[in-house]
C-alpha positions as CSV (number, residue, x, y, z in Angstrom):
1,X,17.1,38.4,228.5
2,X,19.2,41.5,229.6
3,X,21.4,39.1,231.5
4,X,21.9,36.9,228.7
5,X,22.7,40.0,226.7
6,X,25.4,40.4,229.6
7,X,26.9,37.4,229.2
8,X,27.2,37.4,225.5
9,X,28.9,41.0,225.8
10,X,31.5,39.6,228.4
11,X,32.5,36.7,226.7
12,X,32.9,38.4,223.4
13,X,35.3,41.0,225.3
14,X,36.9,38.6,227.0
15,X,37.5,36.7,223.2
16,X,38.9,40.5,221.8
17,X,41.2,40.5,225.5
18,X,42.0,36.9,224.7
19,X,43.2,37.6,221.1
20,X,45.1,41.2,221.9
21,X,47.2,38.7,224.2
22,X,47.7,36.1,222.0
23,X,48.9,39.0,219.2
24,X,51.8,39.8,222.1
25,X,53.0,35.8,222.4
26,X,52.5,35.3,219.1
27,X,55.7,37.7,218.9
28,X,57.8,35.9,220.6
29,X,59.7,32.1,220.3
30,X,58.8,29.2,221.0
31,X,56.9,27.5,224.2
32,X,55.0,31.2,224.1
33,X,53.8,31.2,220.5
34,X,52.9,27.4,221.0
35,X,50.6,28.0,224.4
36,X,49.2,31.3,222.4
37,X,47.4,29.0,219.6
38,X,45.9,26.8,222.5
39,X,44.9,29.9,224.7
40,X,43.3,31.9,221.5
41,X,41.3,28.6,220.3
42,X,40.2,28.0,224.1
43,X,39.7,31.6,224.7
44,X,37.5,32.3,221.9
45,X,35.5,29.0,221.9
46,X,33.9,30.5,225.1
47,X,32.1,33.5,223.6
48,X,31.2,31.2,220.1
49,X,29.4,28.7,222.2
50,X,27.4,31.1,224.6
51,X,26.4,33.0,221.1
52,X,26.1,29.7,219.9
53,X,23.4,28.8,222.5
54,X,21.6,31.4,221.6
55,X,19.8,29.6,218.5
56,X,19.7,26.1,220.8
57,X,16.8,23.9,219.1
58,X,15.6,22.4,222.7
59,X,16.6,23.3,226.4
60,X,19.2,20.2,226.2
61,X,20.9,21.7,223.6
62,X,21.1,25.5,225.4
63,X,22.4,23.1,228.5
64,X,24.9,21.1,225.8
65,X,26.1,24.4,224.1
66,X,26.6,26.1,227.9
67,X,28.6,23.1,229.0
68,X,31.1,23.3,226.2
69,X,31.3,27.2,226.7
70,X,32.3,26.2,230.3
71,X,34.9,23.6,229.7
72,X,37.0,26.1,227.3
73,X,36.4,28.1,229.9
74,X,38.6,26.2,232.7
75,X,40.9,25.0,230.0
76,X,41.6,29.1,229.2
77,X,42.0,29.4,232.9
78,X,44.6,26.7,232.8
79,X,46.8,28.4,229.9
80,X,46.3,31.3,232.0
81,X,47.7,30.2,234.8
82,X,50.6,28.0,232.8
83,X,51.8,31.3,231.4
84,X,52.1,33.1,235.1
85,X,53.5,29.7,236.4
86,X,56.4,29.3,233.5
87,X,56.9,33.0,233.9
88,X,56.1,33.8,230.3
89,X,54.1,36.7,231.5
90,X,54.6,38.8,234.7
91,X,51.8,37.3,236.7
92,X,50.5,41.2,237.0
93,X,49.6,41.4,233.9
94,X,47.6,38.3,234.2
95,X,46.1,39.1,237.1
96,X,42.9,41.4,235.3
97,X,42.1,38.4,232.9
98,X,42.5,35.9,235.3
99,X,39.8,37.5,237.3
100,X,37.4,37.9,234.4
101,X,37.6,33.9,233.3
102,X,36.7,32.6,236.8
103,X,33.9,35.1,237.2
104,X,32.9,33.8,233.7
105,X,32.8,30.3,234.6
106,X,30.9,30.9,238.0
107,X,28.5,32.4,236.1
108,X,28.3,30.0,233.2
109,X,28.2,27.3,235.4
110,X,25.2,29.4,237.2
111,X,23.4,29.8,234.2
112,X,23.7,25.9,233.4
113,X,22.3,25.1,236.9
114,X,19.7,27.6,237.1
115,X,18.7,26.0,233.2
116,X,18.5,22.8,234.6
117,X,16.7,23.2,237.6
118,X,13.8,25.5,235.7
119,X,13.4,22.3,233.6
120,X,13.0,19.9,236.1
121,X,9.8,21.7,237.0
């Protein structure tokens, strides 16, 4: 359970990292205020549905709940990446958060496999 403790911790700070960012575009004009409200929906999603999974009602629904968590996942890496790409943000700055979402989603997509492949026993 400690590692599923883990993961609940690092998506929530990731969410808090997630919304501290969208506070700075939010600041600005245009294209960067319009990419924030994707990145902070995205962004948070993650942490909601790995809490979410939490209170699963079967292992299907633990799988389900993980596999939504994951997708928001790569689409936050995507805005991500838009922002360095478009120069929005010095890619620098990105560079820290960048790192965190694709260690989340390997380990997301861990935990899904590892899930899967207990239940097939």
């Amino acid at each position: 359970m400690s590692n599923y403790k883990a993961i609940t911790d690092r998506t929530f700070e990731f969410a808090v990292r997630i919304v501290k960012l969208c506070k700075v575009l939010d600041e600005s004009l245009g294209v960067a205020r319009t990419i924030s409200k994707q990145l902070l929906r995205s962004g948070t999603s993650i942490g909601a549905n790995v809490d979410e999974s939490q209170a699963a009602e079967s292992t299907a629904d633990f799988i389900h709940k993980l596999k939504i968590a994951l997708k928001e996942a790569r689409e936050t890496r995507y805005w991500l990446k838009l922002l360095i790409a478009s120069e929005l943000i010095p890619e620098h700055r990105l560079v820290p958060i960048l790192g965190e979402i694709n260690e989340l989603i390997k380990i997301i997509a861990a935990i899904i496999i590892k899930t899967q492949q207990n239940n097939q026993k």
